[in-house]
Residue, then its C-alpha position, 0 to 999 in steps of 0.5 A: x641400405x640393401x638392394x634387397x631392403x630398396x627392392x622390398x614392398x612398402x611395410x604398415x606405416x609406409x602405406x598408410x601414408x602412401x594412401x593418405x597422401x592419394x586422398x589428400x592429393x586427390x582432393x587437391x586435384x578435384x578441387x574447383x574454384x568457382x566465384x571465390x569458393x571452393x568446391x570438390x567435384x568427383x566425376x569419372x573423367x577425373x577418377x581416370x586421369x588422376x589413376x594414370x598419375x597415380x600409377x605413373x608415380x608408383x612405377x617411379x617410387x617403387x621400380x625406378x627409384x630403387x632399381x635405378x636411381x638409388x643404385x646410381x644409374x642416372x643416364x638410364x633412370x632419367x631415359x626411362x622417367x621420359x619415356x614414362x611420361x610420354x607414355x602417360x601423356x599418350x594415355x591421357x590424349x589418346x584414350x581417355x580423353x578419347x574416350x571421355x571428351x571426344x569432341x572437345x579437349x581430344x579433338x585436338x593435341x594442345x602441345x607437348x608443353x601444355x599437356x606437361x604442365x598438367x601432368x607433372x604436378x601431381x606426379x612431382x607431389x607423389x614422387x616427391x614425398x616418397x622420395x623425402x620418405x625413403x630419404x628419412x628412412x635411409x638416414x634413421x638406417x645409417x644413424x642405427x649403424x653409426x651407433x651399432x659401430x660405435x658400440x662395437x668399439x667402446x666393446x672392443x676398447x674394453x675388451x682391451x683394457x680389462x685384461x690389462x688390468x688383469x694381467x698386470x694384478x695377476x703379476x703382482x700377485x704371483x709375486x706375493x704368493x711366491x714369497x708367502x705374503x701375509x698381503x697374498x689374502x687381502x690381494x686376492x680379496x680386492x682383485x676379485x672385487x674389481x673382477x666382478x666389478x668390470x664383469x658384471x657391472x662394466x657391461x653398460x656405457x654408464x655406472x653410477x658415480x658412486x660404484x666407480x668412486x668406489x671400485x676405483x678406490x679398491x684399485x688404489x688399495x690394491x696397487x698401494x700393496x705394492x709400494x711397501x714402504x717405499x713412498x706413501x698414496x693419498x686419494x680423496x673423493x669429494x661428490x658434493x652431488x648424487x645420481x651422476x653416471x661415469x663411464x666406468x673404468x675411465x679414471x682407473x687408467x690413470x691411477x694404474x698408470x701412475x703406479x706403473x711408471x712410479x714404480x718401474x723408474x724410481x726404487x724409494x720416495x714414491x709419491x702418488x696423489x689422487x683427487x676427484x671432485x664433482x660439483x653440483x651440476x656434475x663437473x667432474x675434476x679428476x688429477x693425479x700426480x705421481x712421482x717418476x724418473x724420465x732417466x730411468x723410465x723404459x716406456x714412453x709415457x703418453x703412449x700404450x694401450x691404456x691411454x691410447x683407449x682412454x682418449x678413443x672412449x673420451x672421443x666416443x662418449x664425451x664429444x666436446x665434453x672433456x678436456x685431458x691435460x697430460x704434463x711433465x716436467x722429468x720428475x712429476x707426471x700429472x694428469x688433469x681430466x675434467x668432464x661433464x658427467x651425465x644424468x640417467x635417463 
């Protein structure tokens, strides 16, 4: 909350319940109880006194909360709610009781700590809801910006991942183009699909299961290209149920990660397999196993920016509704995510 949003004048809704709270308390203070029942009497005197509460509570709700109380200077903030309490007390003994019951109840001063008594409650009521007020509305404020940030990040992981993809598929395209591949077409074809994809259909937190089954098995096709026959793929997608959303482009680090290693460790007898399954209450099980040589492998394989971004997105969109397990045993690497997936509003 700005100093300028603090110091802004209270918009529609405030209002509305600023006044509704006056009536309501007014009410409350005009009320009489007189051989067990209850009776609301209005007079002038009353209408003052309680115009003086009212006007000391709007000097605390809308100058000293927020100029002082808010911005943390609470030696001055507590000096200054005296001082306006001793001012309301003098007005109340001084003038209208003066005016209004000279010969009775402002003939004498009944004491600081009588006088008090009286004045704080409906003080106290109309600080204190607006208080409770500002409270909720600073809170509804840090919750927006929680989520703006978070936002921000899930933006700013895909904005990582995706040219990851892109330049690594790119490599191997000009790779193909270079040695005149009949496969050169049929690169192109599934790399623009999976272009599209991740720049029209990524932009939201969640796609439809379906879509990234499917996207995610042209990515397969697209890196099995590059094993020539140098080991064999099998991937295979069972949804028992329908209208489940992902967050898209999760499972596709996983299985590009695994080519990655595969093929960059060992020259022959590549195995990669590839599973996902989802229940009827939208249990997803995803693992992929692909085959690698530690001696030979150059990276650390529980590192990079695909893997480091897949556990912040998980952290971010999947609190305490994932669980990733990465093993290794020096000749398969094995990745097992299981995650409750969620239904479209």
């Amino acid at each position: 909350m700005t100093k300028k949003q603090i110091l802004s004048k209270p918009n529609r809704w405030e209002l509305i319940f600023q006044i509704l709270l006056l009536v309501m308390t007014f009410v409350f203070y005009a009320s009489e109880r007189s051989k067990g029942q209850v009776s609301i009497q209005i007079d002038e005197p009353k209408v003052m006194f309680f115009l003086n509460y009212a006007l000391a509570a709007y000097v605390i709700n809308y100058w000293l909360l927020p100029k002082f109380l808010y911005l943390k200077k609470y030696l001055l903030f507590a000096l200054l709610v005296v001082a306006l309490i001793g001012a309301v007390i003098f007005i109340e003994e001084g003038i209208i009781e003066q005016i209004y019951y000279p010969e009775t109840r402002g003939s004498r001063f009944p004491g600081f700590a009588f006088t008090l008594l009286t004045v704080m409650p409906i003080i106290t009521i109309l600080t204190g809801f607006k208080f409770a007020w500002d409270a909720l509305t600073k809170q509804r404020q840090v919750e927006q910006l929680q989520s703006a940030v978070k936002e921000s990040e899930l933006q700013y992981l895909k904005s990582q991942i995706n040219p990851h993809f892109l330049f690594n598929n790119l490599n191997n395209l000009y790779s193909y183009a270079l040695e005149n591949s009949p496969k050169t077409p049929d690169i192109i074809l599934e790399l623009s699909g999976l272009l599209r994809y991740m720049l029209y259909e990524c932009k939201a937190k969640f796609v439809p299961l379906q879509k990234e089954v499917e996207q995610l098995g042209n990515f397969v096709n697209l890196s099995r290209l590059q094993l020539e026959e140098r080991g064999e793929v099998e991937f295979s997608a069972n949804l028992k149920a329908d209208g489940f959303q992902v967050a898209p482009l999760i499972l596709s680090v996983f299985v590009e990660n695994a080519f990655k290693h595969s093929l960059s460790s060992i020259s022959d007898d590549i195995k990669i397999k590839i599973a996902l399954e989802v229940d009827e209450n939208g249990k997803l099980i995803f693992t992929c196993v692909n085959s690698f040589s530690e001696e030979s492998n150059t990276e650390d394989l529980s590192k990079g920016i695909g893997l480091e971004n897949v556990r912040k997105r998980l952290n971010i969109l999947y609190p305490d509704a994932y669980k990733l397990d990465i093993t290794t045993d020096g000749e398969l690497y094995a990745v097992k995510l299981i995650m409750d997936l969620k239904r479209p509003v």
